[in-house]
N, C-alpha and C positions, 0 to 999 in steps of 0.2 A: 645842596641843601641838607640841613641836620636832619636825619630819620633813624629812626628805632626798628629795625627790619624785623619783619616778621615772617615774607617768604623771601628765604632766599636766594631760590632759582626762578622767580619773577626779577629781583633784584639784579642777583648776578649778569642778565641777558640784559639789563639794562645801562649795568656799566660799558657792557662791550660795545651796546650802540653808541653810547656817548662818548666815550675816548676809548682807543685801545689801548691807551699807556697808564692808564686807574688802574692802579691795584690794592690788594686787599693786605691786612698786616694783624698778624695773630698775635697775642700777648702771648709770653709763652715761657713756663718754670722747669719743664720738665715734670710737670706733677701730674698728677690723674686726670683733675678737673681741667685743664689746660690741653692735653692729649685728649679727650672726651667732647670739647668743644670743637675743635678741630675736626676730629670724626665728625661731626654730627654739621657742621659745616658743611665738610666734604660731602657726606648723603644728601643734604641740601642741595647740594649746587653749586655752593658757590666754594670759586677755586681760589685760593692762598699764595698769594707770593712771596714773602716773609714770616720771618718769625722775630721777636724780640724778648730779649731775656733781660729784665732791668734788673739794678741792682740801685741800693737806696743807703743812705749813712744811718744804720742802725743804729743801738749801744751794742746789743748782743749782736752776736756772729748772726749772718744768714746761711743756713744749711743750702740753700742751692749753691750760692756763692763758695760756699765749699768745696761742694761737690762739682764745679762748673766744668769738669773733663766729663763727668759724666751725660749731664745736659747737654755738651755738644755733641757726645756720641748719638741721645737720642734724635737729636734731632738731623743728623747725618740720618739716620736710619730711616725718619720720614721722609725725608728728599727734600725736602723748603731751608734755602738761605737763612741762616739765623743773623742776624744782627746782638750784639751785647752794648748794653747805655747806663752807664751810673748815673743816677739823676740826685742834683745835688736841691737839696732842703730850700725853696723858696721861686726854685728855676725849672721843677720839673715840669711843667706845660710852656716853657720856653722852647725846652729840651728837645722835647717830643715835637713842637711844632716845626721844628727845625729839620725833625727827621722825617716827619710826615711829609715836607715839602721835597725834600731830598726827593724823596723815595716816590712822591704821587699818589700819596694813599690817599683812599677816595673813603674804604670804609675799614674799619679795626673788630676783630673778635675779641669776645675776653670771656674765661671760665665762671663767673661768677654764677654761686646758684641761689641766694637770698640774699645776701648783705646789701641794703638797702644803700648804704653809705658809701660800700666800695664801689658798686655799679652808679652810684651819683657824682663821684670822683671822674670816671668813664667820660657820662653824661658829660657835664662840664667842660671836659677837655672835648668832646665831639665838637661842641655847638660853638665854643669857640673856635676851632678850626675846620665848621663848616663839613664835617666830615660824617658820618654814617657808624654806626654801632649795632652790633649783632651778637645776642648774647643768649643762642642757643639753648642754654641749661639751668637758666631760670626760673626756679621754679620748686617743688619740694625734694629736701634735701634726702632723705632717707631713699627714693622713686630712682633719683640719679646713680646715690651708691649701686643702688641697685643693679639699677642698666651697665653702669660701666664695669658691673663682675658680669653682670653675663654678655655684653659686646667682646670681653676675652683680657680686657684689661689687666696686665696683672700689675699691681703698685707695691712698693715697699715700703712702710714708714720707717724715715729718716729724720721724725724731728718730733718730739711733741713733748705737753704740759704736763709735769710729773706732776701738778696738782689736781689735773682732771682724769689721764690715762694711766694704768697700771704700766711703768716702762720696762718691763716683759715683754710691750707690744715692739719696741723699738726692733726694726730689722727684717719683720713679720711682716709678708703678702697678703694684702686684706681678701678675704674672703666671707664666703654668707656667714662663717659660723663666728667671726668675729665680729659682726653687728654688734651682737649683746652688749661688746664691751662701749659701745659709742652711746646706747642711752638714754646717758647723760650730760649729752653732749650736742653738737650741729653733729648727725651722721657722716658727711663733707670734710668737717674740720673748718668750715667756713670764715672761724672764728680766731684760728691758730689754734686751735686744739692738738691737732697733729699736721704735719708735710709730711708729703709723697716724694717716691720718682720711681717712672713706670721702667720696671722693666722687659716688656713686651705687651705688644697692643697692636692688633690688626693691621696697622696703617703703616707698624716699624718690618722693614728689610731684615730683621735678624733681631735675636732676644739678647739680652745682659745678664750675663753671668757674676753675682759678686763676689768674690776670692777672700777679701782680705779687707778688714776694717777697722774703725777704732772709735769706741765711744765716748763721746765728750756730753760733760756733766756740768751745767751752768747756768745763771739765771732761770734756774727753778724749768730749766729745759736739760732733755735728753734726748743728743742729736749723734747723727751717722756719719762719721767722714770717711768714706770711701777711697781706700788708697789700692787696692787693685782689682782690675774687671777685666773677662772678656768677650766678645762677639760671638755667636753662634747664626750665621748665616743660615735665612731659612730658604 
């Protein structure tokens, strides 16, 4: 049955009475918000057996999809199977219903921390496939920047709106003293204002080292493409 969990290690213990083969499926970018839900999952309770990395038919580039050697090293680094799904324009809750069933997903996480829209996009796809939503970091956006610089998170932006961010930021580890610059803005980036990818965060086996990059400049975005990294085992 469709629910909006609230606790989820009341929840979690109830998956395992009802089937042991339910399992749970993270959305997952490699970004802050996405690593941060995750955590905050994990302190909950409730345990993760995938991850999924979508990709979508933009116009402009998507910077994960760029970077998508790096998204899999993080998530090597957390220990959860990742899955990757291009969802094409008209068929993406086909898609997914196809992989939810593969896979036995019972409930799905997702980073979302305001956008009313995008977590009713979520919704939607739940209640149609009867499945369970948990979405941990709901809530006000400046409170979460927050928590996720002091849980240890360290992010890099690798993507944002030269019309709203000075792109000086481009490359830059968000920290407290760069609040200022968000504003004017969702503090998150909830909005596309900016993207992340974390490169170290409590939860990862070993932090990312970036070496070597190249700036690209386009549709009114200025984004990171990351062509060499390496592992520092902690």
């Amino acid at each position: 049955m469709f629910e909006i969990i609230k606790n989820a290690k009341n929840f979690n213990n109830e998956i395992k009475m009802k089937s042991s083969n339910s399992k749970v499926l993270a959305f997952f970018s490699g970004g802050k918000d996405s690593i941060f839900s995750i955590m905050k999952a994990k302190e909950n309770g409730l345990s993760i057996d995938y991850l999924l990395f979508n990709t979508h038919d933009f116009p402009r580039p998507n910077v994960h999809e760029i970077n998508i050697d790096i998204v899999r090293t993080i998530a090597n680094l957390i220990g959860i199977p990742l899955y990757t799904l291009h969802l094409k324009e008209g068929k993406e809750y086909e898609q997914l219903r196809n992989l939810f069933s593969k896979l036995n997903i019972n409930c799905i996480i997702v980073g979302n921390v305001n956008s009313e829209e995008q977590l009713n996009w979520y919704k939607n796809l739940c209640k149609e496939n009867n499945i369970n939503i948990y979405a941990p970091l709901w809530g006000n956006s400046y409170d979460i920047l927050i928590s996720e610089i002091n849980y240890g998170i360290k992010a890099i932006i690798c993507d944002l709106d030269v019309k709203k961010l000075n792109k000086n930021l481009i490359g830059k580890i968000i920290d407290k003293d760069m609040i200022k610059e968000f504003s004017y803005i969702d503090f998150c980036g909830e909005y596309g204002e900016y993207h992340t990818l974390v490169l170290d965060a409590p939860i990862m086996q070993g932090k990312i080292i970036v070496k070597n990059y190249e700036i690209l400049e386009e549709w009114n975005r200025c984004m990171l493409k990351i062509e060499e990294f390496m592992v520092i085992r902690k």
